[in-house]
C-alpha positions in Angstrom: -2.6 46.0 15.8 -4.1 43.1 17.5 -3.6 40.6 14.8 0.3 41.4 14.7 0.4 41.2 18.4 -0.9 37.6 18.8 1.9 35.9 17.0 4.1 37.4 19.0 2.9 36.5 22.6 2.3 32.9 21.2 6.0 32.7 19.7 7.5 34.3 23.3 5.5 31.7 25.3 6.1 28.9 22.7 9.7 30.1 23.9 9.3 30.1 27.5 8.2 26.6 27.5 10.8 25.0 25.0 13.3 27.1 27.7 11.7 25.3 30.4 11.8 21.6 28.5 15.7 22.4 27.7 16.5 23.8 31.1 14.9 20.8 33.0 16.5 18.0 30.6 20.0 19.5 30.9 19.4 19.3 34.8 18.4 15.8 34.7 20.9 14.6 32.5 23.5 16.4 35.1 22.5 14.1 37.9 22.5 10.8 35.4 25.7 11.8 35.0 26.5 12.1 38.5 25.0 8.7 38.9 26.8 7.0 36.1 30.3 8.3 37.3 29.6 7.4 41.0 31.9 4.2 40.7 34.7 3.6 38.2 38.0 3.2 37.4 39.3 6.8 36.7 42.4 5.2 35.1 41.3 2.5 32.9 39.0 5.2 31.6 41.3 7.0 30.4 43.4 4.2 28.9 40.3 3.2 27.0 39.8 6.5 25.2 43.6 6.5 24.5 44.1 3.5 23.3 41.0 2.1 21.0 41.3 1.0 17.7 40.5 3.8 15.5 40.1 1.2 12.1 37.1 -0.2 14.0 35.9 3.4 15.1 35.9 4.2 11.8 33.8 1.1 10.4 31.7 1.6 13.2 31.1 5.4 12.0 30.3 4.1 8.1 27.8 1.1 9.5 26.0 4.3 11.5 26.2 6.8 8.3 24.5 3.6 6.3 21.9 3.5 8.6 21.3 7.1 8.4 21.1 6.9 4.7 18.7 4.6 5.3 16.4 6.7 7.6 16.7 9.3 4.4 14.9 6.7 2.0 12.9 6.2 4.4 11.5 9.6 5.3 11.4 10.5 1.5 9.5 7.6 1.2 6.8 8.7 3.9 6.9 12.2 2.6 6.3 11.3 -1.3 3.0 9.6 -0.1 1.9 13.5 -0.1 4.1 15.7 -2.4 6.9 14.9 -4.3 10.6 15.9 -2.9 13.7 15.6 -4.0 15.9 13.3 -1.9 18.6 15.9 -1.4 16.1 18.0 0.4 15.0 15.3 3.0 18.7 15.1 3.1 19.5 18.0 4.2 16.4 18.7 6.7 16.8 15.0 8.1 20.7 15.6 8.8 20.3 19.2 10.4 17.3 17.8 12.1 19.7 15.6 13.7 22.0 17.7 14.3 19.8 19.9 16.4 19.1 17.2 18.1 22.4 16.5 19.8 22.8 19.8 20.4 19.5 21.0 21.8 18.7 19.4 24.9 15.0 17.6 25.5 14.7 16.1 21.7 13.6 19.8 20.8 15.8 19.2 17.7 12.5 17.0 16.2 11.0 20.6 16.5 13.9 22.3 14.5 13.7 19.9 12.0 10.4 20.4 11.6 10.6 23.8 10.6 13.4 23.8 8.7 12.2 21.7 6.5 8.7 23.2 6.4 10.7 26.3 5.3 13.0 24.3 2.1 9.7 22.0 0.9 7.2 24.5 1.8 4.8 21.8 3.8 3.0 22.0 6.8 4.8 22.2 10.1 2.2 19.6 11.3 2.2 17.5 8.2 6.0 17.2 8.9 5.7 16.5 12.5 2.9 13.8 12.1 5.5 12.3 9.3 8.3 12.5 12.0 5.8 10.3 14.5 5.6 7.9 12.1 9.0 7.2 12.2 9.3 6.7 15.6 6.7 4.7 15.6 8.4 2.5 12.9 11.5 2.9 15.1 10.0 2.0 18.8 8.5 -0.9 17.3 12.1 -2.3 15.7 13.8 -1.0 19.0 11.0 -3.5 21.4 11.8 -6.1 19.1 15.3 -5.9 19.4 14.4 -5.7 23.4 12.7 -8.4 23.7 14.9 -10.9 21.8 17.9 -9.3 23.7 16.1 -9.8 27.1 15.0 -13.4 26.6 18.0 -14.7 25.2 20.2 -12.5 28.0 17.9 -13.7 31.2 20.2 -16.7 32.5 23.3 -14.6 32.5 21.1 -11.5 34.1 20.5 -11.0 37.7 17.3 -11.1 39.4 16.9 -7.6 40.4 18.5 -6.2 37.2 16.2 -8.8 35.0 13.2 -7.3 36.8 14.0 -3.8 36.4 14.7 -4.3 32.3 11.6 -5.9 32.4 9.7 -2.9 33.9 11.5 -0.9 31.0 10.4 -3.2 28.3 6.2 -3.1 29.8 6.3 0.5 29.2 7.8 1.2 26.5 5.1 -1.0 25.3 2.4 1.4 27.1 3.9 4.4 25.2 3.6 2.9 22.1 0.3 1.9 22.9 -0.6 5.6 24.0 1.2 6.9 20.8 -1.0 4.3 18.7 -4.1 5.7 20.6 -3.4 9.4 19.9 -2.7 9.0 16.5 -6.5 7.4 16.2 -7.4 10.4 17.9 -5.9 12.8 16.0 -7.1 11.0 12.9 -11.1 11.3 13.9 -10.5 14.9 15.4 -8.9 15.8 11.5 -12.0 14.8 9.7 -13.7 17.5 11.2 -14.5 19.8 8.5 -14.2 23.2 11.0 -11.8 25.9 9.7 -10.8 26.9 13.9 -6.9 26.4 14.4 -7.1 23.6 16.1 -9.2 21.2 13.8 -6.4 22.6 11.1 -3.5 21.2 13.0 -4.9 18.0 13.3 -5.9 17.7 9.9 -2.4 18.4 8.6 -1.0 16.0 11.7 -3.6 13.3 10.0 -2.3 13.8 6.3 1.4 13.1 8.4 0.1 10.1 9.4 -1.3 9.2 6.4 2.4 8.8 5.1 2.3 5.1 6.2 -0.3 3.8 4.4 -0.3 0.0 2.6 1.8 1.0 -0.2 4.6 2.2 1.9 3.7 0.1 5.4 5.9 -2.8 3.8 8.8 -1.0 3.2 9.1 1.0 6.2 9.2 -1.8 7.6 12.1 -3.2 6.0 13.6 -0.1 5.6 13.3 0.2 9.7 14.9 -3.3 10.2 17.7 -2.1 8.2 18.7 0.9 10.0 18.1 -0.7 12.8 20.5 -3.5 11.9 23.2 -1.0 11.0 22.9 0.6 14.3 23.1 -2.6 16.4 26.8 -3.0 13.8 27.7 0.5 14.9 27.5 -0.5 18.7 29.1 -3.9 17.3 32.3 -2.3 16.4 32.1 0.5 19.0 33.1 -2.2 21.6 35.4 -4.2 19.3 37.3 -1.3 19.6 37.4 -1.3 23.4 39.0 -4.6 22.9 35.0 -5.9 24.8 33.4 -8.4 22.7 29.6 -8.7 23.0 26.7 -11.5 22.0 23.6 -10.7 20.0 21.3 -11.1 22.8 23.6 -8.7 24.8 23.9 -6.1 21.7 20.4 -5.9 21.0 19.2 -5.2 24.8 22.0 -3.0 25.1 20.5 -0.9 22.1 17.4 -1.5 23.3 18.1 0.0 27.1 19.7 2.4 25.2 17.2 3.8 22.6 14.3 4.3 24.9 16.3 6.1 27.3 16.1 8.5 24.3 12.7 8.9 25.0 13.3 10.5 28.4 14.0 14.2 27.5 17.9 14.7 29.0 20.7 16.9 27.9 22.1 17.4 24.6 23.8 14.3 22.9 21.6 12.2 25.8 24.8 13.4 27.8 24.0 11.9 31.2 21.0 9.0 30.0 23.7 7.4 27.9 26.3 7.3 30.3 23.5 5.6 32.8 22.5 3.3 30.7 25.7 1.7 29.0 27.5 1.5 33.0 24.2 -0.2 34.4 23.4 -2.6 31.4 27.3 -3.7 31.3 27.1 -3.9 35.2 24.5 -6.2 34.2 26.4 -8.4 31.9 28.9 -8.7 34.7 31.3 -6.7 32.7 33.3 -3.4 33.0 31.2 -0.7 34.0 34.1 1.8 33.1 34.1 0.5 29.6 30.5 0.7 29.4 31.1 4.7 30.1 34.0 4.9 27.7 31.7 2.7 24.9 28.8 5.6 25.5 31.4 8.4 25.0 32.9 7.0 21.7 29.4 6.9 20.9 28.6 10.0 21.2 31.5 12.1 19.8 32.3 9.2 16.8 28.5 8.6 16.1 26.4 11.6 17.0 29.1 13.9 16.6 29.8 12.8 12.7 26.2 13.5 12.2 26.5 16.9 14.1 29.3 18.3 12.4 27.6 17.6 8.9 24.1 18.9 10.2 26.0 22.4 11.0 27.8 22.6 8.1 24.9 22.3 5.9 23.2 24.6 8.1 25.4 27.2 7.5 25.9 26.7 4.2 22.5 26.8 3.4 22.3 29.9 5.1 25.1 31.4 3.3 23.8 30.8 -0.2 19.9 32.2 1.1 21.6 35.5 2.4 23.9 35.8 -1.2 20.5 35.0 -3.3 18.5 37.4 -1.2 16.3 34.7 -0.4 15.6 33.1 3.1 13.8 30.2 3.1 15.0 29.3 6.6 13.2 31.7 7.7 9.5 32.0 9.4 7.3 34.4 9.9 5.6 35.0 13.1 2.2 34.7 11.4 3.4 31.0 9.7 5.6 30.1 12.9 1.4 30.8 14.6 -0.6 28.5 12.2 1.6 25.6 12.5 
């Protein structure tokens, strides 16, 4: 009786505090939002989402689905490091993964993604999470060199106060990476401990995540994370080529860079709120129209993250659907796996 009851008090407070995470990044991205809407121009606004060119919309869309195939090569090529997997499957768990995470709020979708592909590759939940910090670790490192080109080239055309605050961004998004860096050495020494206690388990699995970049697959990462990254920057490209805004390198690439560490900050789903912030302040900064900025973030969103959201729910379901006609359920977890990670 015991044993059965544990996995269920962990799994309800697991719950409680994922409800907290959500609750609190929904609230803060509300008052983002506030803050990013305070001043603009209600009617050019609305002409902007009326009247953008929906050719470049769409070449905007197929630069950011390139660099999510991309991100798929890439995670297969971390995982394979460990077990071999078909792509179709990485696939599938990357693009629901996403998915979840424009809809969840607080980046809990890296948590969904997780598990769901725990449950179609049968690996460990923390061997799939260390994995996932990998990338981000690949991607952080792209996104500050992105930032720091964009903010050098960008600093006569910045002002003072602005300049100094997108510096302040820039030194600690270096500190987290740092910090990240220094966990993972952590986590690495703690997983060579040969004790069988829970604990010592999870980071032995987090370590054979890490272990996924390694120097047969450090070199293509990194190419591989350039790339996406480059696709990316020509999504925003065409995003405000469609706007009719036209937008330098140096601008582009601290605009993405403003842009994907405000990711980091756990907000509401589809960074509703953060992205809004960001893409009024940093064109504010440019000396350009904050308005279009907003309407930029909000083509963003629905063309960009939405494409990827619709296709993450569709497979979803569809996935579902054939597990329930097989009799099988692969998607599902049992309280006793969901407890040993």
């Amino acid at each position: 009786m015991v044993h059965l009851e544990v996995p269920r008090v962990v799994t309800v407070s697991k719950a409680f505090h994922r409800g907290m995470i959500a609750a609190s990044g929904i609230a803060l991205g509300g008052i983002f939002l506030v803050l990013a809407f305070a001043q603009y121009d209600p009617e050019q606004f609305a002409n902007a989402l009326a009247n953008f060119n929906r050719r470049d919309l769409v070449i905007a869309v197929s630069c950011y689905w390139a660099a999510l195939g991309l991100r798929v090569v890439r995670w297969h090529l971390l995982l394979k490091q460990f077990q071999s997997i078909p792509v179709s499957a990485v696939a599938e768990a990357l693009l629901v993964g996403y998915a979840a995470n424009n809809v969840i709020p607080a980046r809990l979708g890296e948590l969904v993604r997780a598990d769901y592909a725990k449950a179609r590759m049968r690996i460990s939940r923390s061997t799939l999470l260390g994995s996932i910090v990998v990338e981000r670790v690949l991607d952080l490192t792209m996104i500050l060199g992105f930032f720091a080109y964009g903010l050098i080239a960008a600093m006569a055309i910045i002002e003072r106060t602005q300049l100094t605050l997108f510096k302040l961004i820039f030194a600690n998004a270096i500190i987290v990476l740092a910090v990240v860096w220094f966990v993972i050495r952590f986590i690495k020494r703690r997983g060579s401990n040969q004790s069988s206690s829970h604990w010592n388990r999870v980071f032995r699995d987090l370590s054979v995540g890490f272990g996924a970049l390694n120097p047969r697959s450090v070199g293509l990462a990194m190419m591989l994370s350039a790339g996406i990254w480059a696709g990316e920057l020509a999504a925003l490209f065409f995003i405000f080529i469609a706007l009719g805004v036209s937008l330098s390198l140096a601008q582009l690439t601290l605009l993405s860079g403003v842009a994907s560490l405000s990711t980091l900050i756990p907000t509401a789903p589809g960074y509703l709120g953060s992205y809004q912030l960001v893409f009024a302040y940093t064109l504010q900064a440019f000396a350009a129209s904050e308005t279009l900025g907003l309407a930029a973030s909000v083509l963003v969103q629905t063309g960009l993250f939405g494409s990827v959201t619709v296709v993450g729910i569709v497979l979803y379901f569809v996935r579902m659907f054939r597990d329930l006609k097989s009799g099988h359920h692969p998607t599902k977890i049992s309280s006793r796996e969901h407890a040993n990670g």
